[in-house]
Short mmCIF file of the C-alpha atoms (twelve columns), coordinates in Angstrom:
data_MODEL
# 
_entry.id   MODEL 
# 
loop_
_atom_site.group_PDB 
_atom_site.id 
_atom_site.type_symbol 
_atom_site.label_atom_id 
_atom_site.label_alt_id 
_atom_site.label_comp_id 
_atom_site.label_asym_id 
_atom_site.label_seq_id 
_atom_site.Cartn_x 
_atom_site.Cartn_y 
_atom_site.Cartn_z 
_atom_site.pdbx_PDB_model_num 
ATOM 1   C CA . UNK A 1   26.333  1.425   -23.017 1 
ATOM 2   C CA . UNK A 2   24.808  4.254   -21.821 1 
ATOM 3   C CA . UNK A 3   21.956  3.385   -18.808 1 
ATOM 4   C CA . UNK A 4   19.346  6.122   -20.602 1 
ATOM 5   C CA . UNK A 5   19.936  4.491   -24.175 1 
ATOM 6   C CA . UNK A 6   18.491  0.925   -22.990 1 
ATOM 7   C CA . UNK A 7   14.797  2.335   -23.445 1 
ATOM 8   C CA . UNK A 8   12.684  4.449   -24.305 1 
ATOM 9   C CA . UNK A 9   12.407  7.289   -21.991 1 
ATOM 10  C CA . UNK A 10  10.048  9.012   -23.853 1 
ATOM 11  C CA . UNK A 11  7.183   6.995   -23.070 1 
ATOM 12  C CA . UNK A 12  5.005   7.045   -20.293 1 
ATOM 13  C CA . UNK A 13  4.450   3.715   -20.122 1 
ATOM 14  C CA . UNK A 14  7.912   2.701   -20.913 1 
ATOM 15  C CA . UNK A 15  9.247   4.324   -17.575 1 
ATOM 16  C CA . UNK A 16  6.517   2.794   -15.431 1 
ATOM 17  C CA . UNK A 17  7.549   -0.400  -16.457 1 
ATOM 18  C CA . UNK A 18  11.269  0.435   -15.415 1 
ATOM 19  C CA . UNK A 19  10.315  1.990   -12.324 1 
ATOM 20  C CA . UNK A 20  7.987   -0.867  -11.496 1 
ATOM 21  C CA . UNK A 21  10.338  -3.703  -12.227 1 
ATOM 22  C CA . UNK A 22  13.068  -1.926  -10.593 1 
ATOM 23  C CA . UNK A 23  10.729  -1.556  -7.239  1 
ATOM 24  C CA . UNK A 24  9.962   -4.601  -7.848  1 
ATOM 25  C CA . UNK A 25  13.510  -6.250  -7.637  1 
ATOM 26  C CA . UNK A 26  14.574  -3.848  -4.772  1 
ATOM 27  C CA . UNK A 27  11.995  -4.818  -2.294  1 
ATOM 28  C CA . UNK A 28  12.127  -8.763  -3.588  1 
ATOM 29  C CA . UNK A 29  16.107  -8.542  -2.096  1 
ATOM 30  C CA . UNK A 30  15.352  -6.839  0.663   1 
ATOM 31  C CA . UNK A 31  12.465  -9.324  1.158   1 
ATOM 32  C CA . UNK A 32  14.064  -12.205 0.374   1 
ATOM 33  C CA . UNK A 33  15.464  -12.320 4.175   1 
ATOM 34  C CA . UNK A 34  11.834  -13.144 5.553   1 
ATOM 35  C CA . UNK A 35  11.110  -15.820 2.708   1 
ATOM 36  C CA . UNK A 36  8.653   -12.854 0.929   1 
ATOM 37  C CA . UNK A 37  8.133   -11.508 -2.303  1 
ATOM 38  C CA . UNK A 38  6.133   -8.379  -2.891  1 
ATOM 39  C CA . UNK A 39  2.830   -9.629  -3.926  1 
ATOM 40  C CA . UNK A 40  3.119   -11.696 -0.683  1 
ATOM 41  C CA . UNK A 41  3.982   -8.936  1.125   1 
ATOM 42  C CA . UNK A 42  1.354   -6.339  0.122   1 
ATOM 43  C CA . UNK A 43  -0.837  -9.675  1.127   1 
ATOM 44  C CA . UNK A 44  0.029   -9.586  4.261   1 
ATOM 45  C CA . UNK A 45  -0.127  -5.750  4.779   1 
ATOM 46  C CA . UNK A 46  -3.881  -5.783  3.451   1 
ATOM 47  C CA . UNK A 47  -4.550  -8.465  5.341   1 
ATOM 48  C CA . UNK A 48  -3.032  -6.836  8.787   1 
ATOM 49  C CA . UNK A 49  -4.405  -3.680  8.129   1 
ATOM 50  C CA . UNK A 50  -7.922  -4.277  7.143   1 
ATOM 51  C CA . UNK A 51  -8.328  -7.750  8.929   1 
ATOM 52  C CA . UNK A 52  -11.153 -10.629 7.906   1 
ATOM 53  C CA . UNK A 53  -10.343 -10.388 4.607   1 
ATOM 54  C CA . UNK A 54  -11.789 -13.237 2.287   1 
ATOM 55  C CA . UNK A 55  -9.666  -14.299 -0.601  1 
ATOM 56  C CA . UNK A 56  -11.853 -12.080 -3.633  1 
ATOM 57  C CA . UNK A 57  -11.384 -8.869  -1.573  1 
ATOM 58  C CA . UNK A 58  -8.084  -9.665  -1.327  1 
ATOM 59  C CA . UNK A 59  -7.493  -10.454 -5.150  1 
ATOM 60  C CA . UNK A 60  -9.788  -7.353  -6.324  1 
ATOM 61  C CA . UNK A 61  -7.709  -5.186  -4.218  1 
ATOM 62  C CA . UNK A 62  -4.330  -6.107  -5.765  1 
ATOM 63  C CA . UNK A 63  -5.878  -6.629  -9.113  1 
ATOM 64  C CA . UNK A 64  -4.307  -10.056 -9.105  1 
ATOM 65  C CA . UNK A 65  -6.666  -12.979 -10.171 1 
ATOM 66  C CA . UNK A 66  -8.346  -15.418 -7.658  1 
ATOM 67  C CA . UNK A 67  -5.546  -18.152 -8.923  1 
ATOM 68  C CA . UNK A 68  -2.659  -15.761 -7.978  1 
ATOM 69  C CA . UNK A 69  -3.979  -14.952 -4.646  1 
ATOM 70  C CA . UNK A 70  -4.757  -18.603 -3.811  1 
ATOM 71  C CA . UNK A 71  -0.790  -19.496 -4.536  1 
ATOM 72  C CA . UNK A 72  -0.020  -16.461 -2.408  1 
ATOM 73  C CA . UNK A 73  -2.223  -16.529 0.468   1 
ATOM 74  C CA . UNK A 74  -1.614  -20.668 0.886   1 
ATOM 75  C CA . UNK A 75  2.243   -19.683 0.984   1 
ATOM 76  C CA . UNK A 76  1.333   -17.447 3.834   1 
ATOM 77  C CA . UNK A 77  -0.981  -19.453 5.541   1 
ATOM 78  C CA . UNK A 78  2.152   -22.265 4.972   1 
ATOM 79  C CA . UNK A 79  4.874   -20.031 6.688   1 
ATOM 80  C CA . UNK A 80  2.757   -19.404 9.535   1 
ATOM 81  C CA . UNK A 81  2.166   -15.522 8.809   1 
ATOM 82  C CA . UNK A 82  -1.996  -15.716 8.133   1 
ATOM 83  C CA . UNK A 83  -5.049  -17.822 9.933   1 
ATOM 84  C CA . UNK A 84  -7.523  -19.020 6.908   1 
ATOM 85  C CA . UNK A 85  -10.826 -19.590 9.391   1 
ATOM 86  C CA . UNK A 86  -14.137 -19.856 8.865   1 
ATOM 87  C CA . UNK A 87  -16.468 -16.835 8.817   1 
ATOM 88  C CA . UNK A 88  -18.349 -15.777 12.154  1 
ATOM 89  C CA . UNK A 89  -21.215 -14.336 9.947   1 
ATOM 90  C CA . UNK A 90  -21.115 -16.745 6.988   1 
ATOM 91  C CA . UNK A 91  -19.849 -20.727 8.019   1 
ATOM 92  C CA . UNK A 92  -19.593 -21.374 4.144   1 
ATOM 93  C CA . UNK A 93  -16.862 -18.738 3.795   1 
ATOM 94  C CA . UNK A 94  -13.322 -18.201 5.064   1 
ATOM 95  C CA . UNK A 95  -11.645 -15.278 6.066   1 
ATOM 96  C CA . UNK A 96  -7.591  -14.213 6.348   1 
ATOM 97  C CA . UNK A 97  -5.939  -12.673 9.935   1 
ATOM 98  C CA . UNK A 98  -2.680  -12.496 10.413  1 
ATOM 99  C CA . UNK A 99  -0.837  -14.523 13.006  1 
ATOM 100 C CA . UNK A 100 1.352   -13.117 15.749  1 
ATOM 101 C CA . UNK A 101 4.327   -13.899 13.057  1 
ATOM 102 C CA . UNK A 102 2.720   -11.993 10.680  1 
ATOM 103 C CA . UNK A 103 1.909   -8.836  12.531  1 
ATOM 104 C CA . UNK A 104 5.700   -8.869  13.543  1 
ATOM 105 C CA . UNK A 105 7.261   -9.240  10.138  1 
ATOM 106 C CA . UNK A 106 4.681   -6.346  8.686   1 
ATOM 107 C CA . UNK A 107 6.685   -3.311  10.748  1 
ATOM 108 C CA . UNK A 108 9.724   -4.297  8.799   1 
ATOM 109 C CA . UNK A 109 7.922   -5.080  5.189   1 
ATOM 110 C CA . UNK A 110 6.896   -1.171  5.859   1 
ATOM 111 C CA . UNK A 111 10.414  -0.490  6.864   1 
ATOM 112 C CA . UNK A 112 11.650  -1.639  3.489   1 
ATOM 113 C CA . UNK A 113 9.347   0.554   1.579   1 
ATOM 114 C CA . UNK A 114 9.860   3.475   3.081   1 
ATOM 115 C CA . UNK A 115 13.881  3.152   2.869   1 
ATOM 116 C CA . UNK A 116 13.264  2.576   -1.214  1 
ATOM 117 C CA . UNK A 117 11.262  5.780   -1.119  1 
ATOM 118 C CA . UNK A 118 13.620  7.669   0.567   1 
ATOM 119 C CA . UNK A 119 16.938  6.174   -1.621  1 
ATOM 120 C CA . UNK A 120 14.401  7.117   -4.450  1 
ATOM 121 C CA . UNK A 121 13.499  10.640  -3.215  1 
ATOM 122 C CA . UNK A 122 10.153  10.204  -3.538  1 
ATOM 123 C CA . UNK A 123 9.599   12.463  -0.163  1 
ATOM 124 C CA . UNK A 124 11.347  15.271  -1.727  1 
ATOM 125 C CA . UNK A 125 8.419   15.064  -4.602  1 
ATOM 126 C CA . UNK A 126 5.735   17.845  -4.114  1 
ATOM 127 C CA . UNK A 127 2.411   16.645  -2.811  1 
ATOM 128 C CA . UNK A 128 0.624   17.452  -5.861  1 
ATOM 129 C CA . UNK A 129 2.765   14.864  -7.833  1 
ATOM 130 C CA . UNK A 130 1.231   12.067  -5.631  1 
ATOM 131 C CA . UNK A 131 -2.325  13.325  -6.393  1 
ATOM 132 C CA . UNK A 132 -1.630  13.751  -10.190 1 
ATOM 133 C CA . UNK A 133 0.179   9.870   -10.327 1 
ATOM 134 C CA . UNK A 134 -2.641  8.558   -7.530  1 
ATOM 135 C CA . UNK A 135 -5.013  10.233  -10.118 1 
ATOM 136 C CA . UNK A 136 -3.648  8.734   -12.829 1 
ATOM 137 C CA . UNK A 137 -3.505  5.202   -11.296 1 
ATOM 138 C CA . UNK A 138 -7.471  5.353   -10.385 1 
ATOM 139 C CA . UNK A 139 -8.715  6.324   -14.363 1 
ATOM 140 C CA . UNK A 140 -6.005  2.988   -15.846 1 
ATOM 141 C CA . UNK A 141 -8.536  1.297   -13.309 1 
ATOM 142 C CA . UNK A 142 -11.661 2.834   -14.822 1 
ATOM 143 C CA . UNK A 143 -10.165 2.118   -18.480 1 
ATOM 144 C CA . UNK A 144 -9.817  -1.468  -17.656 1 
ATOM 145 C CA . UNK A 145 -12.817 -1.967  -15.841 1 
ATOM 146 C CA . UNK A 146 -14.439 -0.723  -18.964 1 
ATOM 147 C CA . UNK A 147 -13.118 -3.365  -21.310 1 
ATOM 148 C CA . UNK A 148 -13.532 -6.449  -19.641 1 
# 
């Protein structure tokens, strides 16, 4: 069977699901060497990058719910990679930091990414096909912020 006759290329939405669930599986077996998944992984990024992060900032970031980001964040906090503390400002509140392990493991999480994007092509794209598909990305969030 021919690869392009298994769906439905003609729809939008049809090849983001490919494309996503094909990202998704090629950076889960590349991942699957530091005991991560994706959604763990962007985790941990977010949580490097922006630093005393509490749990619903975390969760409306990803778009993942507050139950999803518990099971993920306790994972991390499990393996070592993130610090759940208390709040400086607020004691009745907790905040995510990466550990030392963490911060290491986050260079090569990045590493990953970048090598799918390159066996993908994406830096041969032009520039204005990231602002068109970032674009894109920000009105689906408008549309289903309106329906809730």
């Amino acid at each position: 069977m021919n690869i392009r006759d298994m769906y439905d290329s003609d729809k939008f939405g049809a090849n983001l699901l490919v494309f996503h669930t094909n990202y998704k599986k090629f950076i889960n077996v590349e991942l699957a060497r530091y005991d991560l998944n994706l959604v763990q992984a962007l985790c941990l990024v977010l949580i490097d990058r922006d630093g005393n992060l509490n749990q619903k900032i975390l969760a409306d970031k990803l778009f993942l719910t507050k139950g999803a980001i518990t099971k993920t964040v306790n994972k991390l906090v499990d393996e070592g990679f993130v610090l759940r503390e208390k709040s400086s400002k607020d004691k009745r509140k907790y905040v995510l930091n990466t550990t030392d392990e963490g911060r290491k493991i986050v260079p090569h999480i990045m590493e990953i990414n970048r090598k799918w994007e390159m066996e993908m092509g994406l830096n041969e794209l032009p520039p204005e096909f990231e602002d068109i598909f970032r674009h894109l990305a920000l009105r689906s969030i408008e549309l289903n912020l309106k329906i809730r």
